[in-house]
C-alpha positions in Angstrom: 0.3 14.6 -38.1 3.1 11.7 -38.9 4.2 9.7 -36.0 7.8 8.2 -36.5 8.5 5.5 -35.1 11.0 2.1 -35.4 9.3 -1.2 -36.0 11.7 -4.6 -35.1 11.1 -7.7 -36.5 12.0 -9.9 -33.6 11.1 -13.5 -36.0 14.5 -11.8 -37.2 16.6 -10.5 -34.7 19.5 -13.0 -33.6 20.6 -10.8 -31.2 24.0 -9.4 -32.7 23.8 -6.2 -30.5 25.2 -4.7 -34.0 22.4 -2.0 -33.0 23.2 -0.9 -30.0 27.1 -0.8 -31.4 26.1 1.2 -34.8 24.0 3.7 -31.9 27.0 4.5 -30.0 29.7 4.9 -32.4 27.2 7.2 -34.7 25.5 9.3 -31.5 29.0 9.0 -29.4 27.0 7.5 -26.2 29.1 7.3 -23.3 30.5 4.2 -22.1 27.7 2.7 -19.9 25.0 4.3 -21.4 22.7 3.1 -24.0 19.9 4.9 -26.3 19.3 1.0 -27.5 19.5 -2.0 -25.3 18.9 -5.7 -26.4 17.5 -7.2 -24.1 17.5 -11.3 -24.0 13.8 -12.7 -22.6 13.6 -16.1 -21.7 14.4 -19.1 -21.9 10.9 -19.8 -20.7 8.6 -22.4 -21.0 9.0 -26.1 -20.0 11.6 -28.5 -21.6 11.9 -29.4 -24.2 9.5 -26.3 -25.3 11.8 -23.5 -24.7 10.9 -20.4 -26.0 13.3 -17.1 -26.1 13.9 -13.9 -28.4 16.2 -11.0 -28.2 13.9 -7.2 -27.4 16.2 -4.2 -28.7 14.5 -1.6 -26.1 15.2 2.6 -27.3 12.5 5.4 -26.4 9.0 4.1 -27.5 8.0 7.7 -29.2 5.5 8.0 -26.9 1.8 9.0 -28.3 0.9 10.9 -24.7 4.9 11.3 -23.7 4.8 10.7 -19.8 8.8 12.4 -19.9 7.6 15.5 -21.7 5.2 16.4 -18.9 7.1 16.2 -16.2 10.2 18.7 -17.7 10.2 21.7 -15.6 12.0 23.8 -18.4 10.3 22.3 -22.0 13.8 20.2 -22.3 12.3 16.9 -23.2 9.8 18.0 -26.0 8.5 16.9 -29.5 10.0 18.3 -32.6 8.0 19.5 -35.6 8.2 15.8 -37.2 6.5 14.6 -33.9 9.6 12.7 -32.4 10.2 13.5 -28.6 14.1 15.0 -27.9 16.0 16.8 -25.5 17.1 20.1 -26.1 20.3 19.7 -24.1 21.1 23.4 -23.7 17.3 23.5 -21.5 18.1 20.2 -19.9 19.2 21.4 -15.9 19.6 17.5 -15.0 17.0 17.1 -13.0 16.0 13.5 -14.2 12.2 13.9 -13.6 11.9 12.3 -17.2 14.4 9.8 -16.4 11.9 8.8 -13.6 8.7 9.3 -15.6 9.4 7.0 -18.6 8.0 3.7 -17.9 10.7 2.1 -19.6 14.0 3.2 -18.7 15.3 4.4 -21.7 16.8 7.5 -21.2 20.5 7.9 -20.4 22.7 10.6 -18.1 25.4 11.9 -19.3 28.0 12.6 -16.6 30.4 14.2 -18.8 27.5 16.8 -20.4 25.4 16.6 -16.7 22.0 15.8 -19.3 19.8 13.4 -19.7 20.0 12.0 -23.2 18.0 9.7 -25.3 17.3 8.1 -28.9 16.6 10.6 -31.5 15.8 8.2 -34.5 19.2 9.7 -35.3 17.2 12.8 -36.7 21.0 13.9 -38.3 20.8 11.2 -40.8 17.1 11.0 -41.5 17.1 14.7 -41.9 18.8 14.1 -45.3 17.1 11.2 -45.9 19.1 8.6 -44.7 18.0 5.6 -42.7 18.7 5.6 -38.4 22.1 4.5 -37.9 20.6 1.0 -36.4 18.3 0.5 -39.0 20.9 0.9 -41.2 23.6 -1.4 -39.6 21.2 -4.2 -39.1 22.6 -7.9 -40.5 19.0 -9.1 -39.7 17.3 -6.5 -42.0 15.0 -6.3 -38.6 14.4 -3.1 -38.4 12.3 -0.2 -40.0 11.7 3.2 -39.9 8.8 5.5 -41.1 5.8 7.8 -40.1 3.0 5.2 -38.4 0.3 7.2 -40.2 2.1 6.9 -43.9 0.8 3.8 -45.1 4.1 3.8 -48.1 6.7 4.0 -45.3 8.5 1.0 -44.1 7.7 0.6 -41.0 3.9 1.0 -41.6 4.3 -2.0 -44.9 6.1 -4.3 -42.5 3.6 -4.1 -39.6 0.8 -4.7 -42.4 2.5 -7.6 -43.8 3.0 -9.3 -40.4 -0.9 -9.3 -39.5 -2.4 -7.8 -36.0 -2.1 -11.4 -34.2 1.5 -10.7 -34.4 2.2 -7.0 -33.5 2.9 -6.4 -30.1 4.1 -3.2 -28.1 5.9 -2.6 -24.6 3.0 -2.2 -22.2 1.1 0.6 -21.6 0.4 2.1 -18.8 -1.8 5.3 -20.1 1.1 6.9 -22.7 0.5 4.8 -25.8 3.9 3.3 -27.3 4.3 3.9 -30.4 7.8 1.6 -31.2 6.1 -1.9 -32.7 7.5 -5.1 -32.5 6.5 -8.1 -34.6 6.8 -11.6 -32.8 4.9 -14.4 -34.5 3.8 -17.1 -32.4 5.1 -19.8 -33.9 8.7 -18.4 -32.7 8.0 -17.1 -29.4 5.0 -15.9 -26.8 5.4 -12.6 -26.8 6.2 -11.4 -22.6 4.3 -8.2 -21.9 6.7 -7.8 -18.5 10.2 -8.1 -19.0 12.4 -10.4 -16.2 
């Protein structure tokens, strides 16, 4: 079964935010929400070793989704391509899977009274087009692809930057799929976030 997923390069990343920007102009994400948050971690270490990288944090695509559980009315759910949504018309706001994702990274929409979240911007990749933050990225830190397709791109760049440097948002018994790629000689990579 394919498994896709966004890998980020964060020996790339500068930090722009032009991926949480492209998210909300192509998904019209309310002002005060985000479906993609850069998150800055660190400075840390001791001076004059000062370490720090910028962590775009969206939905983690789940392999055991913690947010599809917990919805009372089958809102939250994976589509036929494996990639959890929300089915807005089921969604009665209830925000249990706001609560159950370990992460954070679903919105509310006050205006719609949903819960909404990333979709790998399932419009565009539908016709074969790239995720609107993939796309937009000045970095070229980003990929996209099926984690069990060894062609795709986000499966050629995690083989290309080695295990020792893959790292994923922690797990705490729902396996995250998003992968981010942090070599060592840039950064330690920070399991908890500050």
């Amino acid at each position: 079964m394919s498994h896709y997923a966004i890998v980020v390069d964060l020996d790339r990343c500068i930090g722009c935010h032009g991926c949480e920007i492209a998210c909300k102009n192509e998904n019209e994400v309310e002002l005060g929400s985000f479906w993609n948050k850069v998150v800055q971690v660190g400075p840390f270490g001791d001076y004059p070793h000062l370490q720090q990288y910028f962590l775009p944090v969206m939905c983690q695509q789940c392999a055991d989704s913690p947010c599809t559980h917990v919805c009372p009315t089958g809102a939250s759910y994976r589509d036929e391509n494996n990639v959890v949504l929300v089915d807005k018309e089921k969604c009665i706001g209830c925000k249990y899977c706001m609560m159950a994702c370990p992460y954070g990274v679903r919105s509310w929409s006050p205006s719609e009274n949903v819960v909404e979240k990333c979709t790998l911007c399932g419009q565009l990749t539908s016709v074969g087009e790239q995720p609107k933050c993939v796309a937009a990225c000045c970095g070229s830190a980003r990929f996209y692809g099926d984690l069990d397709d060894p062609a795709s791109d986000a499966s050629k760049a995690l083989a290309a930057a080695g295990a020792n440097a893959v790292h994923r948002l922690k797990d705490v018994g729902n396996a995250p799929q998003t992968a981010y790629i942090l070599s060592s000689k840039y950064a330690a990579w920070k399991e908890e976030i500050d």
